[in-house]
Backbone as a ProteinNet text record, in pm:
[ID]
protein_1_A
[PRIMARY]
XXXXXXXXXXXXXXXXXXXXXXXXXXXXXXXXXXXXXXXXXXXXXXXXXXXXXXXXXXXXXXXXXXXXXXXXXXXXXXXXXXXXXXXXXXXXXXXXXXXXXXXXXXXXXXXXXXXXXXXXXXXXXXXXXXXXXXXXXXXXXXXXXXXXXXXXXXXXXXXXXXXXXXXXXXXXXXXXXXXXXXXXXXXXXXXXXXXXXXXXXXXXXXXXXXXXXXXXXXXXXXXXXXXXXXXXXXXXXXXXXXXXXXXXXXXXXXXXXXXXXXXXXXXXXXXXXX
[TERTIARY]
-4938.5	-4835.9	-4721.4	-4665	-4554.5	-4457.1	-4302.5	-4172.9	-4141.9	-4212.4	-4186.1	-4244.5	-4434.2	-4470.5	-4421.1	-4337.5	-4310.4	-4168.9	-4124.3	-3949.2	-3988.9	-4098.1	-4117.8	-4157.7	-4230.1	-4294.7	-4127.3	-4078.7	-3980.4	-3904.4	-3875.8	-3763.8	-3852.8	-3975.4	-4024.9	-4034.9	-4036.5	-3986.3	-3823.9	-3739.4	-3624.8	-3562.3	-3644.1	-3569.9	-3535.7	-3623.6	-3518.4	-3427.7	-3385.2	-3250	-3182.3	-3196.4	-3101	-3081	-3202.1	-3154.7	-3147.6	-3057	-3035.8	-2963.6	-2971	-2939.4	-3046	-3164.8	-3274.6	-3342.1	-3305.3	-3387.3	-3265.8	-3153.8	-3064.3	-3051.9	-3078.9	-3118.9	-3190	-3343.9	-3472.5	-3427.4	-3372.3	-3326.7	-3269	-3169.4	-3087.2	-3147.6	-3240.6	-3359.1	-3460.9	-3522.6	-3645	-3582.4	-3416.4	-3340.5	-3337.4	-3319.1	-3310.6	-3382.6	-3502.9	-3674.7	-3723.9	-3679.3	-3760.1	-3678.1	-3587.4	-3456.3	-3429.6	-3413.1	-3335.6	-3236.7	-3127	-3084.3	-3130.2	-3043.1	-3110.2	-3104.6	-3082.4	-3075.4	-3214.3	-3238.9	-3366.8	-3516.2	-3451.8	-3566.9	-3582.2	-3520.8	-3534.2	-3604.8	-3567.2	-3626.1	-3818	-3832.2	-3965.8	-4053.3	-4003.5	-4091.9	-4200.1	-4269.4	-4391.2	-4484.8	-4448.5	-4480	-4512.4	-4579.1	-4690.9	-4553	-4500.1	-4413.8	-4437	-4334.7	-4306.1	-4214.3	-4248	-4117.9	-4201.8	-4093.3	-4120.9	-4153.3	-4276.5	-4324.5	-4269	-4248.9	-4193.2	-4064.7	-3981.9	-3875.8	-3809.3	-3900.1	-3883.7	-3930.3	-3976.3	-4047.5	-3944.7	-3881.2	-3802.8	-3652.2	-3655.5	-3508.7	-3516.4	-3629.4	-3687.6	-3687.4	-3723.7	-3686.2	-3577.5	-3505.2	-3380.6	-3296.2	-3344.2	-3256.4	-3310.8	-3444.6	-3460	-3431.5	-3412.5	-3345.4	-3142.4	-3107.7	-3007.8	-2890.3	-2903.2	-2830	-2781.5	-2672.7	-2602.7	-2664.7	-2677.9	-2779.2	-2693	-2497	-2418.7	-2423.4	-2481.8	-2506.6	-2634.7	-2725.5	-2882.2	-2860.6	-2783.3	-2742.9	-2686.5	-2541	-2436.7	-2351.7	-2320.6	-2253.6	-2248.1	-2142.6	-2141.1	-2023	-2030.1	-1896.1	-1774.1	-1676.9	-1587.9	-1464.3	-1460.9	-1311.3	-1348.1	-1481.5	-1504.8	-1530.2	-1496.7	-1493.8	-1614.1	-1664.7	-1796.3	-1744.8	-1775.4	-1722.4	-1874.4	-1825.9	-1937	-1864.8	-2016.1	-1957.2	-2091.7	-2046.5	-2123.7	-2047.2	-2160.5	-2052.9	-1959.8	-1889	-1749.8	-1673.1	-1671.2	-1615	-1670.3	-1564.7	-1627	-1683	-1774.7	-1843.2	-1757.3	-1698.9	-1600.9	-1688	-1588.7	-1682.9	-1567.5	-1694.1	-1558.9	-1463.9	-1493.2	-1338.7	-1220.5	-1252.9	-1127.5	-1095.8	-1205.6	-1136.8	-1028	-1026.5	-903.4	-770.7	-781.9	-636.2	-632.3	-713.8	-703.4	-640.4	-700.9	-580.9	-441.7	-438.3	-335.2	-232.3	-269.8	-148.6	-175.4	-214.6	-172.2	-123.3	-50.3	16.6	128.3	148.5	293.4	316.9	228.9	238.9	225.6	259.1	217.1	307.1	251.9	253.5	403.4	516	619.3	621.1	559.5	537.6	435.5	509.5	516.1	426.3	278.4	225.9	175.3	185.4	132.2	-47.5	-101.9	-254	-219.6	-259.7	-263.3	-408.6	-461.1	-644.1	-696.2	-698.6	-741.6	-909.1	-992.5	-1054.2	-1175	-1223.3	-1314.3	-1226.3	-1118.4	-990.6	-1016.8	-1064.6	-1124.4	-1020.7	-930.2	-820.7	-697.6	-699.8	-640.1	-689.1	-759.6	-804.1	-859.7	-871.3	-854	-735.1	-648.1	-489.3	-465.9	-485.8	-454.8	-485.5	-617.7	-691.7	-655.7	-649.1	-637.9	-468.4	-378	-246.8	-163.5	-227.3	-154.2	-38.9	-78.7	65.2	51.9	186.2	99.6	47.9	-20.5	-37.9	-53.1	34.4	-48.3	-115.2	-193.3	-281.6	-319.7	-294.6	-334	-429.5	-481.1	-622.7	-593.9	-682.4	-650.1	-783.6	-915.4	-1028.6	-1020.6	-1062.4	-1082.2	-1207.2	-1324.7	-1442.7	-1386.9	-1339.7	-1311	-1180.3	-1086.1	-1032.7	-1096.4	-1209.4	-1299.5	-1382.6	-1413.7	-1492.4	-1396.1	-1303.5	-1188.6	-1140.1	-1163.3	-1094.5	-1184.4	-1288.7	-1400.5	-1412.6	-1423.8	-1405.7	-1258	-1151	-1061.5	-1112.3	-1162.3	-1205.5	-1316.5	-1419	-1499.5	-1462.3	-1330.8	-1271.7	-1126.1	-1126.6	-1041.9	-883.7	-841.6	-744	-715.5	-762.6	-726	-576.4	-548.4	-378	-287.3	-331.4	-252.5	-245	-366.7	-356.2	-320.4	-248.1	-214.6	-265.1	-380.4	-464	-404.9	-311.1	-257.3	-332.3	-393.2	-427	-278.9	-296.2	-233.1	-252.4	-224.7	-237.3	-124.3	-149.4	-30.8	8.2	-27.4	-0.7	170.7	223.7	338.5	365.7	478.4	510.2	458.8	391.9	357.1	400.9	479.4	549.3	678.6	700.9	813.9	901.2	1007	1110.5	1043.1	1042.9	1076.5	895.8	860	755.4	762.6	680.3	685.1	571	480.7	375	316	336.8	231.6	148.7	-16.3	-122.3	-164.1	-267.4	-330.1	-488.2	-548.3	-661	-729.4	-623.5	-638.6	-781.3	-767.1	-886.7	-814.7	-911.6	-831.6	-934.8	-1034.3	-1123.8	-1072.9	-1099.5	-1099.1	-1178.8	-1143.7	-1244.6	-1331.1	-1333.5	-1389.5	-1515.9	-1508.8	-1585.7	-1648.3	-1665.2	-1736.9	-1853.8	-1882.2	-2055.5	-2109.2	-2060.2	-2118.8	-2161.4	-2094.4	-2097.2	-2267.4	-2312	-2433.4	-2467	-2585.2	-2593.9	-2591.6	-2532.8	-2515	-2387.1	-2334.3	-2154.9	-2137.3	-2205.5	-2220.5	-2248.9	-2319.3	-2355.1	-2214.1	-2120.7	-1990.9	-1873.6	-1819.4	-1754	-1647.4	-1665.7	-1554.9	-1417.1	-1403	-1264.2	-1193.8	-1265.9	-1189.6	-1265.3	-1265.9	-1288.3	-1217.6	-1190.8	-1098.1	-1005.1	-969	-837.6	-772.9	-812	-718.6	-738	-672.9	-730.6	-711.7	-597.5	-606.7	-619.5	-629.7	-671.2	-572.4	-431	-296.3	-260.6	-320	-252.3	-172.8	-262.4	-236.8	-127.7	-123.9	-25.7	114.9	109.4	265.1	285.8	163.2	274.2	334.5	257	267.1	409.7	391.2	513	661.2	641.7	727.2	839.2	787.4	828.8	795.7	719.9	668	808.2	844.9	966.3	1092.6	1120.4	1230.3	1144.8	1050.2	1003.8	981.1	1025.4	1011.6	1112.5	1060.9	1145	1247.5	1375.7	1426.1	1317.5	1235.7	1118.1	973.6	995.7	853.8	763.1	657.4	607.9	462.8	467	346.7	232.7	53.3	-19	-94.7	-128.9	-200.5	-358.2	-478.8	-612.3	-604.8	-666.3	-680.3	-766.4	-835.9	-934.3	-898.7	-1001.9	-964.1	-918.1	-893.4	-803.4	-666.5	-578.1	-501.1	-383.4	-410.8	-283.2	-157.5	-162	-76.2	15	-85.5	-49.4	70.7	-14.1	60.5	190.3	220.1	344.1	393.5	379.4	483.6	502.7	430.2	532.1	564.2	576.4	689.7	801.2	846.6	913.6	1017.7	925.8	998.2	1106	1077.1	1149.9	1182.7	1196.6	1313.1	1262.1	1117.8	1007.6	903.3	934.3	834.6	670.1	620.2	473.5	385.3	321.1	232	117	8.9	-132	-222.7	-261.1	-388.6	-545.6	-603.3	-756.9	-832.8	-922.7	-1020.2	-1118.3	-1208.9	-1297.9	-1391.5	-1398.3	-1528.1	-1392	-1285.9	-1220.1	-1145.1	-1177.2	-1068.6	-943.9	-906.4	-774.4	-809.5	-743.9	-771.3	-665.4	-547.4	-395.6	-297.7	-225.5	-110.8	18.8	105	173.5	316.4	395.3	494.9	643.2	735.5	828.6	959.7	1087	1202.4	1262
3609.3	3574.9	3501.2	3397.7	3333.7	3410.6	3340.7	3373.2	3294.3	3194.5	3165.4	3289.2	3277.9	3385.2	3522	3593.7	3713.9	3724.6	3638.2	3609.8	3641.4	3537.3	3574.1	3635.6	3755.2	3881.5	3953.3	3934.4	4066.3	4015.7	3865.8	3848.5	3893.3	3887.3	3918	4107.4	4142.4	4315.7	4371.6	4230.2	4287.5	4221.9	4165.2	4096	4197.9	4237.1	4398.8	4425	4458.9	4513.9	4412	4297.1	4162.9	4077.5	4068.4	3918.7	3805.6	3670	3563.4	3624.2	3754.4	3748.4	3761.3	3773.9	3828.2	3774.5	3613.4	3501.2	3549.1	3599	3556.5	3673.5	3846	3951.8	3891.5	3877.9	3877.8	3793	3678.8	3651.2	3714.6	3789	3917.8	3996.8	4077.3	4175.6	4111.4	3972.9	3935.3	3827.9	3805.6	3790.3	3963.5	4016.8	4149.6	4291.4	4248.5	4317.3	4196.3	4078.6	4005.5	3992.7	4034.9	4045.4	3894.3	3844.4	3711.1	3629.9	3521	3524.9	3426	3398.3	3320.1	3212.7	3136.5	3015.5	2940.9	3108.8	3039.5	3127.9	3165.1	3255.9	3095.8	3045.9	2896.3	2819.5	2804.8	2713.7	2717	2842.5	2928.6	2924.3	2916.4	2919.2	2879.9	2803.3	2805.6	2841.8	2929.3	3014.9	3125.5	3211.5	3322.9	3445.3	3562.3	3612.3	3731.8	3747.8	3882.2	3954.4	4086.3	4184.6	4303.8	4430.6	4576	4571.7	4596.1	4674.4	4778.5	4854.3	5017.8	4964.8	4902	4933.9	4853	4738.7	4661.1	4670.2	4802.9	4899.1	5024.5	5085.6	5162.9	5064.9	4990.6	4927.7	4864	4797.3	4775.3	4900.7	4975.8	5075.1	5199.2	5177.1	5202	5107.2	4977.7	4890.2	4874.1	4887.8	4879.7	5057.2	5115	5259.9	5222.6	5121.7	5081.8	5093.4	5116.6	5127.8	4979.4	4992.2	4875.2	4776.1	4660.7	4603.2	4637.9	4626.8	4616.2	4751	4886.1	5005.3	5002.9	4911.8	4927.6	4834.1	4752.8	4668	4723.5	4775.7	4839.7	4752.7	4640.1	4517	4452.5	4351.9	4275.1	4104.3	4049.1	3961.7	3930.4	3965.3	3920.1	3836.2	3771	3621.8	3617.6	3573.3	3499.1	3635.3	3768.1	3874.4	3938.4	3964.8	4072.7	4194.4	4289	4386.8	4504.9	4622.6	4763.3	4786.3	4901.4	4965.8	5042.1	5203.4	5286.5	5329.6	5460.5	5485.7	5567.4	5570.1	5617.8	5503.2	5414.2	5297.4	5191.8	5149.5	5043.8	4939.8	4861	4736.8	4640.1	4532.7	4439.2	4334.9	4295.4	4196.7	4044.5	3941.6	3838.3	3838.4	3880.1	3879.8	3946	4058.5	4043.6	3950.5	3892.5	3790.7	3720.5	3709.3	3614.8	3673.3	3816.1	3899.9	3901.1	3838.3	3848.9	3699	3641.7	3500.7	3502.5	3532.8	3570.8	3678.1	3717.9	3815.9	3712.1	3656.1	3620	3479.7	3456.6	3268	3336.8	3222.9	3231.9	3339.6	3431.5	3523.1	3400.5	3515.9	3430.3	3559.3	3491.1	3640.7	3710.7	3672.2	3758.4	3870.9	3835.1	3896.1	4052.8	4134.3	4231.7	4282.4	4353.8	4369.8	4521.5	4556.6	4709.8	4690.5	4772.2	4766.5	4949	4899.9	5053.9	5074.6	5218.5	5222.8	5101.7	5110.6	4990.4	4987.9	5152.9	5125.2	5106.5	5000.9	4905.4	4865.6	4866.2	4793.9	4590.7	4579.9	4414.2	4365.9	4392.6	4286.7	4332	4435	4442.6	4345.8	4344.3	4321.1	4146.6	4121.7	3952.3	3904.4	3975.5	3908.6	3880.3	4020.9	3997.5	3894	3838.8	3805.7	3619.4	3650.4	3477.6	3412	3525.7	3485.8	3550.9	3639.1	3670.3	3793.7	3809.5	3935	4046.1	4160.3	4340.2	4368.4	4466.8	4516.8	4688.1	4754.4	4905	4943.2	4990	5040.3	5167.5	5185.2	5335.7	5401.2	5500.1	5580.4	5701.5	5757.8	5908.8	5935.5	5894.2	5948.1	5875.5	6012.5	6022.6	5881.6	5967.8	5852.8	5705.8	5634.7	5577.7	5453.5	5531.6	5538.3	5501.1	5574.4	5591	5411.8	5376.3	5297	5155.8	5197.1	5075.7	5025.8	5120	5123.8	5055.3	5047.1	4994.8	4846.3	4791.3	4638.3	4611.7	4656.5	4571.4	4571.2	4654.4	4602	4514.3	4507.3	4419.7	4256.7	4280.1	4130.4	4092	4172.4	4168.6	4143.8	4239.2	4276.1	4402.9	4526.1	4629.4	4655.9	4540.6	4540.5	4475.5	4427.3	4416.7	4533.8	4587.1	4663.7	4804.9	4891.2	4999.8	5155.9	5170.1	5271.9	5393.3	5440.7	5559.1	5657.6	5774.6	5909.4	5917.4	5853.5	5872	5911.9	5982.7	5982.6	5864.8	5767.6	5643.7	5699.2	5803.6	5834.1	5873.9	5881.4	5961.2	5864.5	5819.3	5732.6	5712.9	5644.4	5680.8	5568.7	5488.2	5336.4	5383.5	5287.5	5313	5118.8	5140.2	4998.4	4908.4	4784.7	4685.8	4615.6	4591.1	4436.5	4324.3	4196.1	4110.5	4119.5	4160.7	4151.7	4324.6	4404.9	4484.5	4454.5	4486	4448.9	4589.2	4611	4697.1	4673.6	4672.1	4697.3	4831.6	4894.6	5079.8	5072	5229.4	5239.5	5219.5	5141.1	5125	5134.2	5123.3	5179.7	5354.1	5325.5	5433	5544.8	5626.9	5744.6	5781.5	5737.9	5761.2	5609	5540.7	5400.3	5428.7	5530.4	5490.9	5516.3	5637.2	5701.3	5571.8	5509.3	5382.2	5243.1	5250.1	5166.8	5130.5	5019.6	5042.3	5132.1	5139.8	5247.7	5184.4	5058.8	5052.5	5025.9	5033.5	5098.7	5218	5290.2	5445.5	5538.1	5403.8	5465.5	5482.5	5448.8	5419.7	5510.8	5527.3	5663.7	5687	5790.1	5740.8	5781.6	5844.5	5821.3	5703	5601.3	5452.4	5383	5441.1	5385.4	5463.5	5541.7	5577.6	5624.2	5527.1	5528.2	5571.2	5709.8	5765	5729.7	5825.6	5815.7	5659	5618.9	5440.2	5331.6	5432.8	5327.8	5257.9	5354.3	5307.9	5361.2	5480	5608.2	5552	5461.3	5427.7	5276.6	5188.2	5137.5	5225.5	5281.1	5348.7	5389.2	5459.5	5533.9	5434.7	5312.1	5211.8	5143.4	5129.3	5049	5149.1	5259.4	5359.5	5389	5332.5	5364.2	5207	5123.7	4980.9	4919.4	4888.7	4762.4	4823.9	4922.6	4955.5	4941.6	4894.3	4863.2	4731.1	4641	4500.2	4399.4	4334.6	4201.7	4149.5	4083.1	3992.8	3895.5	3845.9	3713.5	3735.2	3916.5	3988.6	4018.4	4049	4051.8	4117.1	4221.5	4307.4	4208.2	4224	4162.7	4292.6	4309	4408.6	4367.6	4396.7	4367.9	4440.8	4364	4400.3	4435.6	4498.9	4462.2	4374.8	4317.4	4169	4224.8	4338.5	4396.7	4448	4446.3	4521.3	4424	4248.4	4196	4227.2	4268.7	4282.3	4394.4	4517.1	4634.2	4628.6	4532.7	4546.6	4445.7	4336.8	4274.1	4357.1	4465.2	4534.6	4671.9	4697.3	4784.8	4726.6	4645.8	4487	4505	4477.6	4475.9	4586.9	4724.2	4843.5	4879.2	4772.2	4828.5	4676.8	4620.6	4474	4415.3	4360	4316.2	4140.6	4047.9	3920.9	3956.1	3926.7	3955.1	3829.9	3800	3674	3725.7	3654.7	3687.3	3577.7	3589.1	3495.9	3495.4	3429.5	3458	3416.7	3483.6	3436.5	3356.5	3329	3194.6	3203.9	3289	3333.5	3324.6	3322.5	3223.7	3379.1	3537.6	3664.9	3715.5	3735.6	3788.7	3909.7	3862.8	3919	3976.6	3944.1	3963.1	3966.9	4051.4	4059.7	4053.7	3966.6	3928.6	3977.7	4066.8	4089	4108.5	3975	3966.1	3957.5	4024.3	4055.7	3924.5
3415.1	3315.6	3383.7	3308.9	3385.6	3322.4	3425	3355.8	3223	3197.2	3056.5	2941.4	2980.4	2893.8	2907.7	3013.8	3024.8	2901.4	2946.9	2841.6	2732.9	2666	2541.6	2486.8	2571.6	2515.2	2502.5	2642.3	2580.4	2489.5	2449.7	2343.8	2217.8	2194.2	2074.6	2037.5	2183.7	2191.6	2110.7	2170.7	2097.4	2005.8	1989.8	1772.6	1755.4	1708.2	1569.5	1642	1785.4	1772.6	1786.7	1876.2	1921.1	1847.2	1744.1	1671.7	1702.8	1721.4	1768.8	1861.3	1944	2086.9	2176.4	2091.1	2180.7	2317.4	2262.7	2366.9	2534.9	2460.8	2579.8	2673	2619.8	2601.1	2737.5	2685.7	2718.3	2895.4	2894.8	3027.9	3140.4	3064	3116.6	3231.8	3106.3	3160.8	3311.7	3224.4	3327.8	3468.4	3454.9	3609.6	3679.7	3591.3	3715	3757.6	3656.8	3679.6	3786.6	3799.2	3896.9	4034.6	4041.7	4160.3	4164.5	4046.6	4067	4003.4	3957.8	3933.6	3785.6	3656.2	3597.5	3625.9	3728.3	3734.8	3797.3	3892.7	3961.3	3832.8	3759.5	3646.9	3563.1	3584.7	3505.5	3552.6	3664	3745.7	3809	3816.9	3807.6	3655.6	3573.8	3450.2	3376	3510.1	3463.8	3599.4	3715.5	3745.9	3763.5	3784.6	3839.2	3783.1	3754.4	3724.2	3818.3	3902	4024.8	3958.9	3916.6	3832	3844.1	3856.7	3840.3	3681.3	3662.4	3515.7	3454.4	3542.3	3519.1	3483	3583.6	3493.7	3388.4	3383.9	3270.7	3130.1	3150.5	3026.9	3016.7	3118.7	3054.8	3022.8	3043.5	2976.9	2841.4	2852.4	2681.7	2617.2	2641.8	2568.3	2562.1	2616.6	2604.7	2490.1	2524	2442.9	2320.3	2272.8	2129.8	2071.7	2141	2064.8	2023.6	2085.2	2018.3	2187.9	2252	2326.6	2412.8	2422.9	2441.1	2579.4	2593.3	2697.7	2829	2841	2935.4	2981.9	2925.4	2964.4	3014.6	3002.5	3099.4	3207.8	3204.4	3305.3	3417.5	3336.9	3437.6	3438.2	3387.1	3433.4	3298.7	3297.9	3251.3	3281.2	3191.6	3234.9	3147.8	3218.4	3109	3177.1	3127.2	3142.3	3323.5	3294.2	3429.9	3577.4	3512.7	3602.8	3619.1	3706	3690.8	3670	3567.8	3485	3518	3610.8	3622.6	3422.5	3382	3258.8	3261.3	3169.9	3180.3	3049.3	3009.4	2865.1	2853.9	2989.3	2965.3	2932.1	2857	2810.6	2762.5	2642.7	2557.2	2657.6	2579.3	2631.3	2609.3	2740.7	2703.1	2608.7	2516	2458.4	2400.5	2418.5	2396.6	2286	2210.1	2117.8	2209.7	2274.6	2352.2	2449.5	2508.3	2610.4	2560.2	2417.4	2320.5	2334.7	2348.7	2350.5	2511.6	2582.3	2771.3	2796.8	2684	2667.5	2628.7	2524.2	2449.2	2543.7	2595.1	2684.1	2797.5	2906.9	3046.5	3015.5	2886	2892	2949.2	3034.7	3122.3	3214.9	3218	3294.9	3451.2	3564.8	3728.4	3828.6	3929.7	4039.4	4046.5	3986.5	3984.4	3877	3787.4	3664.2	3628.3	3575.1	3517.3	3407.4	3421.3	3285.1	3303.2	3134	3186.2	3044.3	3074	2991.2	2928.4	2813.3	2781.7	2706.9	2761.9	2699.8	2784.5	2902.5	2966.8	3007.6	2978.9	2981.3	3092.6	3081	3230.6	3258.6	3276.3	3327.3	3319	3203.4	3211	3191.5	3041.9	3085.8	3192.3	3254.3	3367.6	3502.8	3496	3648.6	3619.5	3451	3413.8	3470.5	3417	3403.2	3575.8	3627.8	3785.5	3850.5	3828.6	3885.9	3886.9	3748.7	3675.5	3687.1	3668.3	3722.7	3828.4	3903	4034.6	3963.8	3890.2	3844.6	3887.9	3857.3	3920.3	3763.9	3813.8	3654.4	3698.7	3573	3608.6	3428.4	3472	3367	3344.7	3210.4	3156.9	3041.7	3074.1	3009.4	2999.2	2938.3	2920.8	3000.2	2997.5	3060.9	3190.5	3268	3428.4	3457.9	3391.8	3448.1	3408.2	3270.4	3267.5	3385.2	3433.9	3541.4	3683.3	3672.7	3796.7	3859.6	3747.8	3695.6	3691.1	3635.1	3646.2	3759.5	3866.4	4016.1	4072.9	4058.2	4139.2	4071.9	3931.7	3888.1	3941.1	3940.8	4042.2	4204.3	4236.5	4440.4	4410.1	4318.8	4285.2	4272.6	4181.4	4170.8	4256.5	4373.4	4463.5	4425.9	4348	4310.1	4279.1	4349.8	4401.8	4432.6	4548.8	4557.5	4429.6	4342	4247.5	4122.2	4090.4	3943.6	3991.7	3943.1	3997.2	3855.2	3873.6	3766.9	3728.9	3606.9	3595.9	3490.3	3485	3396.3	3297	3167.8	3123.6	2936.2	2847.7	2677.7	2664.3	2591	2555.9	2406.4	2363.2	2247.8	2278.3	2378	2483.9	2568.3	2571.8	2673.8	2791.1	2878.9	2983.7	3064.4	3034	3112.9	3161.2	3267.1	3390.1	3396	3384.2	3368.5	3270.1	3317.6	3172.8	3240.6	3197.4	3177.4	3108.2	3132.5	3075.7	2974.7	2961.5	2881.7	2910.9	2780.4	2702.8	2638.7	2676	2614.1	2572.6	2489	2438.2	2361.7	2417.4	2294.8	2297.8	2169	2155.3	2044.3	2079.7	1944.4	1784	1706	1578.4	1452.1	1492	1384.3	1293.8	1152.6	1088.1	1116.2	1065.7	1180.1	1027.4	917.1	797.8	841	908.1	901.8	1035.7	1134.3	1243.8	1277.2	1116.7	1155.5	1046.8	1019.4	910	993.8	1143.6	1230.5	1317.6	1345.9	1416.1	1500	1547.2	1644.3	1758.9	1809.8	1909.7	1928.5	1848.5	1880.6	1910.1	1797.8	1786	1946.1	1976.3	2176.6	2276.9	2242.6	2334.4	2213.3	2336.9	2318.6	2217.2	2155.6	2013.2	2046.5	2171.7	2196.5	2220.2	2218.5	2246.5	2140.9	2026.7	1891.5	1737.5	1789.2	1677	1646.3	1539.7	1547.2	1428.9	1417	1298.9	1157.5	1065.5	943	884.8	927.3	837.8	992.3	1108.7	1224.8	1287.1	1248.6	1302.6	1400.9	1410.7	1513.7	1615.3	1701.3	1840	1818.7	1751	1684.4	1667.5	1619.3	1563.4	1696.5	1807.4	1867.7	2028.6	2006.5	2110.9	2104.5	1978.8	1893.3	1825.5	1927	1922.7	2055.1	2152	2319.9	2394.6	2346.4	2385.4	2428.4	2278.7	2243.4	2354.9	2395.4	2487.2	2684.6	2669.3	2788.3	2817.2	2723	2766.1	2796.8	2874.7	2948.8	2800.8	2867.3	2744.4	2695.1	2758.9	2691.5	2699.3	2693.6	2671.2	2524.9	2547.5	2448.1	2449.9	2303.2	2326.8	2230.7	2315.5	2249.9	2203.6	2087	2088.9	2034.9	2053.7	1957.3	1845.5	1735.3	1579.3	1496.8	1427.1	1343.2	1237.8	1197	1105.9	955.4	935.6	849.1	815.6	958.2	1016.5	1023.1	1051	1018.8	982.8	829	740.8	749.9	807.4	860.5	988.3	1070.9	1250.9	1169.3	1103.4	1057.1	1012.8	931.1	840.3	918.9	1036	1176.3	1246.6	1290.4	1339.1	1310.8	1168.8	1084.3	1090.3	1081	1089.4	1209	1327.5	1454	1491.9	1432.1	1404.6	1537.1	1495	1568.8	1492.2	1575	1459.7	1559.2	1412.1	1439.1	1440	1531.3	1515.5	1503.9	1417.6	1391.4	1466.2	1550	1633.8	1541.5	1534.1	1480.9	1604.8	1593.2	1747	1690.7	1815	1774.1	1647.8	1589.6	1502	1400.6	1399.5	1257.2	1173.3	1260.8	1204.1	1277.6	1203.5	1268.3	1394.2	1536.9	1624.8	1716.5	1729	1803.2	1713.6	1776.9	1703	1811.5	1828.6	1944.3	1867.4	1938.3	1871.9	1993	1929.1	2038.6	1929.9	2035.5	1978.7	1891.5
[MASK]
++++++++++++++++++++++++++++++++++++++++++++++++++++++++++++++++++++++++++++++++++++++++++++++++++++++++++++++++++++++++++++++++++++++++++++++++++++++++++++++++++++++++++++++++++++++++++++++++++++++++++++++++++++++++++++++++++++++++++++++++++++++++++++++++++++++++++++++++++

């Protein structure tokens, strides 16, 4: 069997769960059942196919039971970073890279940012990375923490991000910054057993967010606004419902709210400066 015909067995393995991700899925898998990269899985494709069977059979099946591909991987990428992830934390995914945009304009190495729910520490250790800033970042879960520490020495900014055990539901920031980011949990906690099951695989402590999905909102936007620079500004991520919501607690603490939409055309940031 070649690496062409091997691809297409497994992309035809994971339609049902991938969809029009399957072809790209299927590359994923047969670069790293064959120990190689995709560039040379390309370049090989109409050659003889060298890959572990075994374990390119238990990851197919892992992944058509619904489980997320960046959890059979271990890895993934985000804003150019190689990103470890396990399911002590959400799977970065590009819609946030938009709020990893949206928070590092103008940032640069004098500059001040704190991450709250940071997570894989992705847009921590983006921002560092891409503009030279400090950043300290905060979580409430240990493994999560654990895991974050290791994608900053990964993307060699260890000496910049500084990882704190923290509930952000409670202040957990020290002097002023230039940029508060957040992408908290904000899903309704009435909407998350309705959610796929491969959301459903990652941990619902960094998915929900309270009965109308504000929780972590109110209490950011409670202790935030007295921690920022005079020409600071918090970005927070949104669900494409929540706009109207994050403007009218803006509002409440004599705050302007900007609404960003990300590339897929929904409301995705909510940038809110004095």
């Amino acid at each position: 069997m070649t690496y062409r015909e091997l691809k297409n067995t497994i992309k035809d393995k994971l339609t049902a769960t991938s969809g029009e991700f399957s072809d790209y899925e299927a590359m994923l898998l047969l670069a790293r059942v064959s120990g190689l990269d995709r560039a040379a899985v390309f370049a090989r494709m109409g050659e003889e196919a060298v890959f572990d069977a075994a374990a390119l059979d238990a990851m197919i099946a892992r992944r058509i039971t619904g489980e997320p591909l960046a959890y059979i991987l271990g890895e993934t990428v985000f804003a150019g970073c190689r990103i470890f992830v396990s399911p002590a934390c959400l799977v970065p995914r590009a819609d946030t890279e938009f709020v990893f945009e949206k928070a590092a304009e103008r940032l640069h190495p004098g500059s001040r940012t704190a991450d709250l729910c940071t997570g894989s520490g992705c847009i921590a250790v983006a921002i560092a990375k891409m503009t030279g800033c400090s950043v300290e970042a905060f979580d409430l879960s240990e493994e999560a923490l654990v895991l974050a520490g290791r994608n900053a020495r990964e993307n060699g900014v260890e000496m910049q991000v500084v990882f704190r055990r923290a509930d952000v539901l409670t202040d957990p920031l020290t002097g002023a910054y230039d940029r508060i980011v957040s992408n908290p949990p904000y899903i309704r906690t009435d909407v998350i057993d309705g959610l796929s099951r491969e959301v459903q695989r990652e941990p619902r402590l960094a998915l929900d967010g309270g009965a109308d999905g504000l929780v972590f909102y109110r209490a950011i936007l409670s202790y935030a606004p007295s921690h920022l620079k005079r020409d600071g500004a918090i970005v927070l991520e949104i669900g494409y419902d929540q706009g109207d919501a994050l403007c009218d607690l803006s509002r409440e603490i004599g705050m302007t709210c900007e609404i960003f939409r990300d590339y897929g055309g929904n409301p995705r940031v909510a940038k809110l400066v004095f």
